[in-house]
C-alpha positions in Angstrom: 11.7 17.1 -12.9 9.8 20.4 -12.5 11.0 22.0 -9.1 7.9 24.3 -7.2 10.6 26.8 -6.0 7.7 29.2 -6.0 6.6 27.6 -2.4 8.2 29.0 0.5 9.8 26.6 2.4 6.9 23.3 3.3 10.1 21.2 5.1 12.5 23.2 7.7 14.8 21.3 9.2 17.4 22.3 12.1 20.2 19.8 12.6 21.9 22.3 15.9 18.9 22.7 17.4 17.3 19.2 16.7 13.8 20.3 14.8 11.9 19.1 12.2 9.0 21.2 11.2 6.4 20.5 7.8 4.4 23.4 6.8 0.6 22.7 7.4 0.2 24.1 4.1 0.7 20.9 2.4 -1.9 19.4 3.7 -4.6 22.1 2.4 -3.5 24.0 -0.6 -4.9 22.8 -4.1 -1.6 24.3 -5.9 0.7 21.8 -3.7 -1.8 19.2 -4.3 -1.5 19.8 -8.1 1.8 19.5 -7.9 2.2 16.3 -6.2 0.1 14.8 -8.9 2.5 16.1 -11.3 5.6 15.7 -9.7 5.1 12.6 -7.3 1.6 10.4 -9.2 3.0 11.7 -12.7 6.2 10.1 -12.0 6.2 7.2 -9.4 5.9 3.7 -9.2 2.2 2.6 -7.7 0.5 -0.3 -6.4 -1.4 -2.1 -9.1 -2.5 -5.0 -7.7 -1.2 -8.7 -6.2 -0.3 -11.3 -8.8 -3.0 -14.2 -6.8 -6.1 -11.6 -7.8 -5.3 -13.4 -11.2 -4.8 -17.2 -10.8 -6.6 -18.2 -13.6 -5.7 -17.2 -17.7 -8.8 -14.7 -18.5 -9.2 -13.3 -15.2 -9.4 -9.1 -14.6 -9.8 -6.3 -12.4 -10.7 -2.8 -12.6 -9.2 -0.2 -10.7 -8.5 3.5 -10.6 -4.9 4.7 -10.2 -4.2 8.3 -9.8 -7.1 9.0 -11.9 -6.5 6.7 -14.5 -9.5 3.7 -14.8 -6.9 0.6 -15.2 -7.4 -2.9 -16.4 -5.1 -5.2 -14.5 -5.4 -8.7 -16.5 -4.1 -12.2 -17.3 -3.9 -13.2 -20.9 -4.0 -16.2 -23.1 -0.8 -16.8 -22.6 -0.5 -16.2 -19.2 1.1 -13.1 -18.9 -0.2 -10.0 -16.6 -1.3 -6.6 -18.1 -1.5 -3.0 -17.4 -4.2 -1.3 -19.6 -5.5 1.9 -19.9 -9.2 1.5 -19.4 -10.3 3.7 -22.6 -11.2 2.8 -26.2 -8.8 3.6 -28.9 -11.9 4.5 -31.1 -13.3 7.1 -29.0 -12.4 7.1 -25.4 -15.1 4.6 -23.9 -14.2 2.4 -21.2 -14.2 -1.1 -22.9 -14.5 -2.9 -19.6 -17.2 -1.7 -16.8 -17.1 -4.5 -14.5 -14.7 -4.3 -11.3 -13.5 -8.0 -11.5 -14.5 -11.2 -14.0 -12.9 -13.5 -16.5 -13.4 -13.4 -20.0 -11.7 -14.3 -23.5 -12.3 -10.8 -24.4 -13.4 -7.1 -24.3 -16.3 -5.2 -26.3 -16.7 -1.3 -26.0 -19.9 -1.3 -25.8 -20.4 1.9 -27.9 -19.1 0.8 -31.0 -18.2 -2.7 -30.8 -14.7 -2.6 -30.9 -13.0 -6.1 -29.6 -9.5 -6.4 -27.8 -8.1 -9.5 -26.3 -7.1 -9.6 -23.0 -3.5 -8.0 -23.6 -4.9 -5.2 -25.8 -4.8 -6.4 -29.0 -7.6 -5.5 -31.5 -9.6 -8.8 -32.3 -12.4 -7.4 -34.5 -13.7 -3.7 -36.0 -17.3 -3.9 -36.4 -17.4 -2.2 -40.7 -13.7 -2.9 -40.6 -14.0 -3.2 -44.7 -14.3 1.0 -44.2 -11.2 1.5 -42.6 -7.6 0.9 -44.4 -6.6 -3.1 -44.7 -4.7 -4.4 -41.3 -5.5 -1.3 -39.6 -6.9 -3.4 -36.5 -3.3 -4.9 -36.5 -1.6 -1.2 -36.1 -0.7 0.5 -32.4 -3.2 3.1 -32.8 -6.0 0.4 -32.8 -5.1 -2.2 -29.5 -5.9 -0.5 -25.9 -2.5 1.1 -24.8 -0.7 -0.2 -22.2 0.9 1.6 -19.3 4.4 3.3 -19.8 5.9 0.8 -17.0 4.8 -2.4 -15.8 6.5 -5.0 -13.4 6.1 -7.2 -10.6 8.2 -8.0 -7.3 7.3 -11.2 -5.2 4.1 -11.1 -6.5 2.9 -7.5 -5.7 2.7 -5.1 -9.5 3.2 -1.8 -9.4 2.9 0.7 -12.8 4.5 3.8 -13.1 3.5 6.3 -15.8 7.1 7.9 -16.6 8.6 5.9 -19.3 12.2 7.0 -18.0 11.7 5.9 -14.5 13.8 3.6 -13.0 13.1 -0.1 -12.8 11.0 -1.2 -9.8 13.5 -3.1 -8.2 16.0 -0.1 -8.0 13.0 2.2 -7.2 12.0 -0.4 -4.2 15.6 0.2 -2.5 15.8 -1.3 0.9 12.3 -1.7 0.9 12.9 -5.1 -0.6 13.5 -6.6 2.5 10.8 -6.2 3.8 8.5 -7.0 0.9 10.8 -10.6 1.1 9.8 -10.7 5.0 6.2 -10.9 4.0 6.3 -13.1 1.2 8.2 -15.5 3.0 5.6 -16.1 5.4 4.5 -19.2 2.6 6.9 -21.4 0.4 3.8 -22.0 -2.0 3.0 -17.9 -2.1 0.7 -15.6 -0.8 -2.9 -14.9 -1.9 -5.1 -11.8 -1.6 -8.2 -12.9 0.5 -11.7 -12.3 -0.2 -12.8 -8.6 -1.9 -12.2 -4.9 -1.5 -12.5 -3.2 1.6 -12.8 0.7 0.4 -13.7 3.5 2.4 -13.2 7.4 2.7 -11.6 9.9 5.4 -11.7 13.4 5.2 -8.5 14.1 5.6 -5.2 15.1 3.6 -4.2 11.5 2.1 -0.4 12.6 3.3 -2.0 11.8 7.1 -3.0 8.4 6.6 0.9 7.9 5.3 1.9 9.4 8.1 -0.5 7.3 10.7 0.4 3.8 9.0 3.8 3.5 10.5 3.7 5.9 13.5 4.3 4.2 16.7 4.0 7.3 18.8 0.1 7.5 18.4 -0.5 3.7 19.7 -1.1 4.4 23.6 -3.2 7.1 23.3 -5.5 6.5 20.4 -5.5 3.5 20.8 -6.3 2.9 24.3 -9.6 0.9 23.9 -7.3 -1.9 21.5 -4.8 -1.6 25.1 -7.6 -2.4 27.4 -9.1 -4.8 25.3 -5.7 -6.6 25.3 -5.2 -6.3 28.9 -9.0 -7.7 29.7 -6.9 -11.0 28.0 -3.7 -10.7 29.2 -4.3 -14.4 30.8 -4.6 -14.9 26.6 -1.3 -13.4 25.6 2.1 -14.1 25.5 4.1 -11.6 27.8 5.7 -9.5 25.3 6.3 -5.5 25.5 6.1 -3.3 22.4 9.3 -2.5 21.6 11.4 -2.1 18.4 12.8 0.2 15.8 12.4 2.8 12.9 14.4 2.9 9.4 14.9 4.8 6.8 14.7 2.5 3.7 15.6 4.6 1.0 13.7 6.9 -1.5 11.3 7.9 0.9 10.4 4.1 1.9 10.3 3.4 5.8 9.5 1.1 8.7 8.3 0.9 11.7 9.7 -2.8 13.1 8.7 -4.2 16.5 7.8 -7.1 19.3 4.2 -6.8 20.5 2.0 -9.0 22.5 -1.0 -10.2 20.4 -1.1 -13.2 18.6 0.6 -13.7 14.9 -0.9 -16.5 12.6 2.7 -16.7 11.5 4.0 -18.1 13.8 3.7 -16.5 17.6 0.9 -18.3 19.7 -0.9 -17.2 22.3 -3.1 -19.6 24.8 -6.3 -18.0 22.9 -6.0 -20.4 20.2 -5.6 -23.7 22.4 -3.4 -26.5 22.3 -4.1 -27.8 18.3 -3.4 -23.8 17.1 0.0 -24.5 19.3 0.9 -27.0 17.4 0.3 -26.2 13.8 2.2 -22.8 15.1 4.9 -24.7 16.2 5.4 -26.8 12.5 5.0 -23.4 10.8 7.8 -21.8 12.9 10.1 -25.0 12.4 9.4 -25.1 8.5 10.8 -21.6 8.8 13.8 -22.6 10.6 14.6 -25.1 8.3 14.3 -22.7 5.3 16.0 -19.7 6.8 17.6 -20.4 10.3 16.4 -19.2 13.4 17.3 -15.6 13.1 15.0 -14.9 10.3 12.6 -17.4 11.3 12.1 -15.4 14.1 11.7 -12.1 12.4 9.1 -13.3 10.4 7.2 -15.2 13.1 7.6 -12.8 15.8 8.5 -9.2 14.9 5.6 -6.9 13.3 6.4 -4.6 10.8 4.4 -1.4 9.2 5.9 -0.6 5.8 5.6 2.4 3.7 6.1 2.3 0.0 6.5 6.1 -1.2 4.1 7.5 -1.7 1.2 5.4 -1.0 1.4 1.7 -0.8 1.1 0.4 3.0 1.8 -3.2 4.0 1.4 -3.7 7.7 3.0 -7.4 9.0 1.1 -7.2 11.9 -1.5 -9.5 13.9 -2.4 -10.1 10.4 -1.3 -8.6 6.7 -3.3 -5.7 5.2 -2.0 -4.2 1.9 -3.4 -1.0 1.7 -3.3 1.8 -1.0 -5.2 5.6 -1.3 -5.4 8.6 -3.5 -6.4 11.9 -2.4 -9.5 13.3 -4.1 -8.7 16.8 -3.3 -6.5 18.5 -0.2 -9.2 17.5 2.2 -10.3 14.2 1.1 -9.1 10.8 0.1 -10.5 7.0 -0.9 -8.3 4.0 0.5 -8.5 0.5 -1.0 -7.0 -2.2 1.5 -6.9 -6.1 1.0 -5.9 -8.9 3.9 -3.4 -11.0 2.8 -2.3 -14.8 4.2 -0.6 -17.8 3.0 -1.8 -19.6 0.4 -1.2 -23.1 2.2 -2.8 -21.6 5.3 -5.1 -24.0 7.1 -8.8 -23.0 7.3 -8.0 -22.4 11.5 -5.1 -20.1 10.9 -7.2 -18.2 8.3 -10.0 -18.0 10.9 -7.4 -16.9 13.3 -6.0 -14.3 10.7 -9.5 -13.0 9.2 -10.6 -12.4 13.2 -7.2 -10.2 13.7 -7.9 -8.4 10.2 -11.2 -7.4 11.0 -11.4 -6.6 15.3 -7.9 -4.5 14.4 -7.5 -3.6 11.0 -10.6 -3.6 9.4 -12.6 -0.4 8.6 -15.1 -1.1 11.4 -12.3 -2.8 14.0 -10.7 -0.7 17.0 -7.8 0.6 15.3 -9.4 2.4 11.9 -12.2 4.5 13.1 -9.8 5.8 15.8 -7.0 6.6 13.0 -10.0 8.4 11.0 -10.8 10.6 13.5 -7.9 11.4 14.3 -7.2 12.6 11.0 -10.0 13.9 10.8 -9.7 16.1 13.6 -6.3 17.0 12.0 -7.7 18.0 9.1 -10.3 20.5 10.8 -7.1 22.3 13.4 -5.3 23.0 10.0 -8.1 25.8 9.7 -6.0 27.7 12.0 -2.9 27.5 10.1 -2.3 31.2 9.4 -1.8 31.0 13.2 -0.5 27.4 13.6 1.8 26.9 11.0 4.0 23.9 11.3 3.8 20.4 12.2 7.0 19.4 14.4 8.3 15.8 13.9 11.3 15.9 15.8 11.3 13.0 18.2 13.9 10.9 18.2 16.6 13.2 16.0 19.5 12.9 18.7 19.3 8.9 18.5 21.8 7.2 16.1 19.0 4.4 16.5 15.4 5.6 16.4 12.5 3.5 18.5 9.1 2.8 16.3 7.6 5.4 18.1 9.9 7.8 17.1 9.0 9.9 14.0 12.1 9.1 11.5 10.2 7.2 9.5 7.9 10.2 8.7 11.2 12.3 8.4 12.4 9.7 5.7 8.9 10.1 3.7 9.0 14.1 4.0 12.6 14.8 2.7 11.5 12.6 -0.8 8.6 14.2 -0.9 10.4 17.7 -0.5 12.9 16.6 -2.9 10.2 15.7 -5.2 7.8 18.2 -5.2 9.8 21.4 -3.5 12.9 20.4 -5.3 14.8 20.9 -1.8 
């Protein structure tokens, strides 16, 4: 790993005196952005896609990971794929739709045909070229250097000497497993793409995704809102903790008072959504005992996979992944996700959360965005204004979720990575 010891320090922390301070440099200068992408996209495991995009043999979907144009498929034979979304010929992307199923590929400059795991199928004047050459490595599409899959969420990495996914995943497993337990059957991606821009540095919207701190303030509308219902809700305080999770993974983990489709009720969705509630929350019981049935029912978590995969357990699931574009700019992909046994009540119930909270046009993301927003334009002054301080909650041997060591957690791997320090 390439070390950019040529930065003065971007990460200054003082254990006596209790500070935490990130330069606001990071968060506008091209040269640390370059080096992120080398050092941090170049070399990290990433959010691909979830295994349920894919139920059926033949089916595929596009996407565009840190600026590589990706074919995420299911073969034949059943088995998922990561392709690099360029001809071997001469570079053409073979596939231009964003989602489909199909038996096979054609680039549609040449002709060239590649089954669904890459292979080469047919050479249009294949008599010109040496005999079996469509059977050779240089012919199929290439796959990724790393491909694998936990619970049902796949993740590439383009360093073949990374570690596996599990190790990479750390503590973080956890809380993947406290997701995918919601369902016995599994989960399921629901409905399409929501994808948007903010004008921000994408490191923000890592930061904003598990930051507690921010909630009472911006916001405050969501609050009201809830308290114009409060004869609708179940009287529970936000309250919880933070945790460090390993290689720059964290969480934000806490009570709240709105509704959970899994499994905490409130008098808002009547006497039948009590019940089916109630024979979800038991089902969990008898699968895991009442501890962690609770904790999936009725604790929220916001989790961050370094450096840029988000799954919030919320008042409903969004999985949620972003790239910046350049220092000031980034494009965010985001999914709801719900059991696949899920009755079409509880989805309503879920979908309604998704989109009045989490949704691009809901209370909580167009206040995040200009927030970030408004971040993004202060860091002009930051010849004068140099440092970001995330120090609350350093003196506690147990942080609160709306502390900030979570955020400490993602900064010293991302120093480590990209700094070296």
């Amino acid at each position: 790993m390439q070390a950019y010891r040529k930065f003065e320090p971007l990460v200054v922390v003082d254990k006596t005196r209790q500070t935490y301070n990130v330069s606001r440099r990071v968060f506008v200068d091209p040269e640390v952005l370059a080096a992120e992408q080398e050092e941090i996209f170049e070399r990290c495991w990433l959010y691909l896609g979830h295994e349920s995009e894919l139920p059926k043999m033949g089916d595929f979907v596009t996407r565009r990971v840190a600026g590589r144009q990706i074919i995420f498929s299911r073969d034949a034979q059943g088995k998922l794929n990561a392709l690099l979304n360029a001809c071997p010929h001469r570079g053409a992307m073979v596939c231009r739709e964003r989602q489909g199923n199909a038996k096979s590929f054609q680039c549609f400059y040449h002709g060239w045909i590649f089954a669904l795991d890459g292979a080469c199928r047919d050479i249009p004047g294949a008599d010109s070229y040496p005999e079996g050459f469509k059977d050779k490595p240089e012919a199929r599409l290439q796959s990724v250097a790393r491909f694998e899959s936990y619970r049902g969420f796949a993740f590439l990495c383009f360093d073949p000497d990374a570690v596996s996914l599990e190790t990479y995943l750390g503590g973080a497993k956890e809380y993947i497993d406290l997701v995918a337990d919601h369902s016995e059957v599994g989960m399921t991606i629901v409905g399409g793409t929501q994808e948007y821009s903010i004008k921000a540095n994408w490191k923000l919207l890592c930061e904003n995704s598990f930051d507690g701190y921010h909630a009472a303030t911006n916001h405050a509308t969501y609050l009201d809102y809830l308290k114009d219902r409060a004869d609708n809700l179940v009287p529970i305080a936000l309250n919880g903790i933070a945790r460090d999770l390993g290689n720059g993974h964290a969480v934000a983990e806490y009570r709240a008072p709105w509704g959970r489709p899994v499994a905490q009720w409130i008098p808002a969705w009547g006497e039948e959504g009590k019940q089916d509630l109630e024979a979800i929350y038991q089902r969990l019981v008898e699968r895991f005992g009442v501890e962690r049935a609770d904790r999936i029912a009725r604790t929220n978590r916001n989790l961050l996979i370094f450096p840029n995969l988000v799954i919030n357990d919320i008042m409903a699931i969004t999985v949620r992944s972003f790239y910046p574009v350049a220092p000031d700019h980034m494009l965010i992909n985001a999914w709801a996700l719900a059991p696949v046994d899920e009755n079409a009540h509880r989805r309503h119930d879920r979908l309604t959360n998704f989109l009045e909270f989490l949704g691009p046009g809901g209370f909580a993301t167009p206040d995040d965005i200009e927030a970030l927003e408004q971040c993004q334009r202060g860091y002009a002054n930051n010849k004068e204004t140099c440092w970001n301080n995330l120090s609350k909650g350093m003196a506690k041997e147990v942080p609160s979720y709306d502390d900030e060591a979570q955020m400490r957690a993602y900064w010293n791997e991302w120093n480590r990575r990209v700094v070296g320090a």
